[in-house]
C-alpha positions as CSV (number, residue, x, y, z in Angstrom):
1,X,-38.8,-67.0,19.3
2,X,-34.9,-65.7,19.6
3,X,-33.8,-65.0,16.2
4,X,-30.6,-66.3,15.4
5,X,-27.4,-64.5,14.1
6,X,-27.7,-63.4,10.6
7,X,-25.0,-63.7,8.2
8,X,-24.5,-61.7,5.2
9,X,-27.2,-60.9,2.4
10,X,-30.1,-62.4,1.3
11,X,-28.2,-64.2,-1.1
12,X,-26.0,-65.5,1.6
13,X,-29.0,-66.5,3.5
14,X,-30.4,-68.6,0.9
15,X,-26.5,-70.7,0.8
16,X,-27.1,-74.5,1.5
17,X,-23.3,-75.1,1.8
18,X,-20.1,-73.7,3.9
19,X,-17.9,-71.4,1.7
20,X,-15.4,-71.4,4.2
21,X,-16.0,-67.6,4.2
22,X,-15.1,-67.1,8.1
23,X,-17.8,-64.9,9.0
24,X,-19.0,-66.6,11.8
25,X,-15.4,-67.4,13.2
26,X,-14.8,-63.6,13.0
27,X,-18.0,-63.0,15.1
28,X,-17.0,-64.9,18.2
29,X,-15.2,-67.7,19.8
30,X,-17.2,-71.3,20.2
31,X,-17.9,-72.3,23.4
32,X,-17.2,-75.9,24.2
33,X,-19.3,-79.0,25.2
34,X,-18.7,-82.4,26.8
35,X,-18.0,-84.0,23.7
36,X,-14.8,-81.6,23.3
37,X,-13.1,-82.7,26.5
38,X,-11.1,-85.1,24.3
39,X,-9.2,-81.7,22.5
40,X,-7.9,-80.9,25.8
41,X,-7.4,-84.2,27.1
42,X,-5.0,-85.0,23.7
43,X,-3.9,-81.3,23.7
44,X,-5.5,-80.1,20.7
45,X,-6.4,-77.2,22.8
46,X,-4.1,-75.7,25.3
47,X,-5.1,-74.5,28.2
48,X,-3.6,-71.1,27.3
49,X,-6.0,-71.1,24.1
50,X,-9.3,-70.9,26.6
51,X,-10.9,-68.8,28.7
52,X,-13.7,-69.7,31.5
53,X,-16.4,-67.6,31.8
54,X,-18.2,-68.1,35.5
55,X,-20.9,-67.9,37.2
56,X,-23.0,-64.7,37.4
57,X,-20.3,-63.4,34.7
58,X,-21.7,-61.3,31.7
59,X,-20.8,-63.0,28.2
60,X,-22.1,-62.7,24.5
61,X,-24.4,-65.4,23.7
62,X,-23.4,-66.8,20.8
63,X,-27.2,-67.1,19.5
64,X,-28.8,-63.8,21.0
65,X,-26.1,-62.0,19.8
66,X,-25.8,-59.6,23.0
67,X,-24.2,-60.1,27.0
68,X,-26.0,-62.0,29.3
69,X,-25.5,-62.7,33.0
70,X,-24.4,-67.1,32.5
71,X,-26.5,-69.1,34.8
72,X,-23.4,-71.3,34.4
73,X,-19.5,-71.7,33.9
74,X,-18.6,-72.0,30.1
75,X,-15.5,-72.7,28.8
76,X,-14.8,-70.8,25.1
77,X,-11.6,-70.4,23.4
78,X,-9.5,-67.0,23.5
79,X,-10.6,-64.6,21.4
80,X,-7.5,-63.1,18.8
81,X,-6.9,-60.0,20.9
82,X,-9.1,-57.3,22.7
83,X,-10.2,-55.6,19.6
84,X,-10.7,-58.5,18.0
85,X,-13.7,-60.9,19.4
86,X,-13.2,-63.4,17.0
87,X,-12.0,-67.1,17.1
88,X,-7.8,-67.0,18.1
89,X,-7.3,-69.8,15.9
90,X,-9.2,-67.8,12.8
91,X,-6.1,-66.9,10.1
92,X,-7.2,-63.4,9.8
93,X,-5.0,-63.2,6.6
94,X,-6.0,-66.5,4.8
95,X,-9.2,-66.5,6.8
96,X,-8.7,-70.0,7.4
97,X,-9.1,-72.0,10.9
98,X,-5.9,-73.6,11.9
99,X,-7.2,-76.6,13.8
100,X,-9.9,-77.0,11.2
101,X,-9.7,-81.3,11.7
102,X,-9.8,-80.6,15.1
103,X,-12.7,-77.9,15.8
104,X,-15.4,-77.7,18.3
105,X,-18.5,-79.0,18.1
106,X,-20.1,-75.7,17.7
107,X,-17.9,-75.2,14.7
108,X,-19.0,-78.2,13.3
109,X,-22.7,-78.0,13.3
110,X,-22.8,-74.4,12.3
111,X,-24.0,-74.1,9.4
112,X,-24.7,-70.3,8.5
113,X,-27.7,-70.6,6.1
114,X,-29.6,-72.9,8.7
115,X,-28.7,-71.8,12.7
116,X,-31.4,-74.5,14.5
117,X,-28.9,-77.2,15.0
118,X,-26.8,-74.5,16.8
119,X,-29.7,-73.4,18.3
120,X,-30.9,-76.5,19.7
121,X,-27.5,-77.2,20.9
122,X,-25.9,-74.0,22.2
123,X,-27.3,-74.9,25.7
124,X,-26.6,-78.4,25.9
125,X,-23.7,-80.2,27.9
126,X,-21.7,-77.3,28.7
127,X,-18.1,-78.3,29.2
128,X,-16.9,-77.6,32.8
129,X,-14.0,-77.8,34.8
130,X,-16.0,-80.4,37.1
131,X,-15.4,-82.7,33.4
132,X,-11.9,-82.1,33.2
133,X,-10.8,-82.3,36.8
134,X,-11.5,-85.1,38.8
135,X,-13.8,-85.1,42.2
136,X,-11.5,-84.9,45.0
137,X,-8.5,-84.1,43.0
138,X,-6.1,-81.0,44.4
139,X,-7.4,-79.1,41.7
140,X,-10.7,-79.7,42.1
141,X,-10.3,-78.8,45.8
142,X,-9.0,-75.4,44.7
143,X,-11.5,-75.1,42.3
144,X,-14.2,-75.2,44.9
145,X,-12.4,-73.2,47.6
146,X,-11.9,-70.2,45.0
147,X,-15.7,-70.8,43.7
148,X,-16.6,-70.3,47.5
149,X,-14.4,-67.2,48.8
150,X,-14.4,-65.4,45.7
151,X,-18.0,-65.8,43.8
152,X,-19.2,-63.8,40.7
153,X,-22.7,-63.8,42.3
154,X,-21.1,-61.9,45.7
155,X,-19.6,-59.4,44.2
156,X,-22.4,-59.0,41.1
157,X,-24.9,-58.3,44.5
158,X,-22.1,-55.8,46.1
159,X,-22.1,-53.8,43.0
160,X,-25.9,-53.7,42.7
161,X,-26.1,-52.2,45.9
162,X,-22.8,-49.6,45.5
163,X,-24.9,-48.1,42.6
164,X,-27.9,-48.3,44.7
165,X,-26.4,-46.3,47.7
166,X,-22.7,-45.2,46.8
167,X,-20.2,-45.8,49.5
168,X,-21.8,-48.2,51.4
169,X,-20.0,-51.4,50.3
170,X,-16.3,-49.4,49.0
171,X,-14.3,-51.2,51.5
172,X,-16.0,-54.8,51.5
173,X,-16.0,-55.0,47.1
174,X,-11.9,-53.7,47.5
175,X,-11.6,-56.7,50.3
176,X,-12.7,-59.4,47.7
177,X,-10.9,-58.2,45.2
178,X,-7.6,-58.0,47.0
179,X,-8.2,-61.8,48.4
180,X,-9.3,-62.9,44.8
181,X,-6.0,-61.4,43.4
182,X,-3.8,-63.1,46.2
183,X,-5.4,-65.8,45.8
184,X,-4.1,-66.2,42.2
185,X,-0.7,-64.9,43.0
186,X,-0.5,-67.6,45.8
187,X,-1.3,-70.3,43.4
188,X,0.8,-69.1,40.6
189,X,3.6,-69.0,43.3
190,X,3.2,-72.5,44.3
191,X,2.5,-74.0,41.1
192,X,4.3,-72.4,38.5
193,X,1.4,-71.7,35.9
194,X,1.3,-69.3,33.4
195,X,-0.7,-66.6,33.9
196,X,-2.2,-67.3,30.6
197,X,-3.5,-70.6,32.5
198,X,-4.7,-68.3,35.3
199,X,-7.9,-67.7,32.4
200,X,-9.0,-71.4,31.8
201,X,-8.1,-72.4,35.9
202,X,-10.3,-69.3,37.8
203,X,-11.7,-67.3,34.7
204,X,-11.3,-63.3,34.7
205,X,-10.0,-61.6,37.9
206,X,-12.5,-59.9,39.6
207,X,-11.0,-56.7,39.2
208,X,-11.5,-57.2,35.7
209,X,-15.4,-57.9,35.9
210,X,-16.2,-54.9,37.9
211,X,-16.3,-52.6,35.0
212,X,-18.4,-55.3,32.5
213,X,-21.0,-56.1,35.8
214,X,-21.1,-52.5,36.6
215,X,-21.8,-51.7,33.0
216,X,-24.8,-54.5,32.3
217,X,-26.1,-53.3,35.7
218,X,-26.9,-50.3,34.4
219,X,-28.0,-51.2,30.7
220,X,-30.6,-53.7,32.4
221,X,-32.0,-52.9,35.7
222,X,-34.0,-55.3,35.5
223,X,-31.5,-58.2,35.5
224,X,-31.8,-59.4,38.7
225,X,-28.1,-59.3,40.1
């Protein structure tokens, strides 16, 4: 059975009600799930506040409590800052959330002292950009075209073999990259989006998940990339 994240003492494990403590919004960022679509849809969430996560990417599990590879895309809100992987809307100083009356679902069934609802839910109804942009749309379009010349999985199965037998795929991983990053440029150009957006519309550059793949790679062999 996975254990679930543990908060505190045994004190604090034994609390049957939120203390609006913060701990678990200073853990991590919630994912989001269909029933949030309506935050971005009435801009409680700005697509500058969220990140996607694709594919074959390596991302903390909010329940395990370490990276795995997501069989998936997830949508999470930004974390504060690179040192800081908690929630960006968690008031370090006050430690209060700032959209409180308008949190994720995750947020609101979270309760520390009793994880299962979490649990049970973690996995369910994923939010994806497929929810938020129509079939057929230009976005969607673009979606799919980047999904299809510039896949986490291709370049996951290029690294595996670089550490394999070093060399051998140098010039073909450098070749995705460059296209991945003029693709972005190309649609930044002709659409005017921030490149804050760039996060929530394609996830991560690739250049930037060479590093993190390269790194679980190695930590579990086994992994199947």
């Amino acid at each position: 059975m996975v254990r679930a994240m543990e908060y505190g003492n045994y004190r604090e494990k034994n609390r049957t009600r939120c203390i609006r403590c913060a701990e678990c919004c200073r853990r991590n960022s919630p994912a989001l799930h269909q029933e949030d679509l309506p935050l971005i849809t009435q801009k409680n969430l700005g697509r500058s506040t969220l990140i996607l996560y694709r594919r074959g990417e390596p991302a903390m599990d909010n329940v395990m409590g370490t990276p795995v590879l997501l069989a998936g895309e997830m949508i999470k809100i930004k974390s504060a800052d690179t040192g800081h992987r908690g929630c960006l809307f968690l008031d370090l100083r006050s430690g209060h959330c700032s959209i409180y009356g308008s949190r994720p679902m995750e947020c609101s069934i979270l309760e520390c002292w009793n994880t299962a609802p979490l649990m049970n839910y973690y996995q369910e109804n994923r939010l994806t950009r497929a929810d938020i942009f129509p079939r057929g749309s230009a976005m969607d379009e673009l979606i799919r075209m980047h999904e299809e010349q510039c896949p986490v999985t291709e370049l996951s199965s290029m690294l595996q073999q670089e550490i394999n037998t070093p060399g051998t795929l140098r010039e073909e991983i450098n070749s995705l990259l460059a296209f991945d990053d003029s693709f972005r440029q190309g649609f930044q150009k002709k659409t005017g989006a921030h490149e804050e957006d760039m996060f929530f519309y394609f996830g991560r550059p690739l250049k930037d998940l060479v590093r993190p793949l390269m790194d679980f790679m190695k930590l579990n062999p086994d992994s199947g990339t």
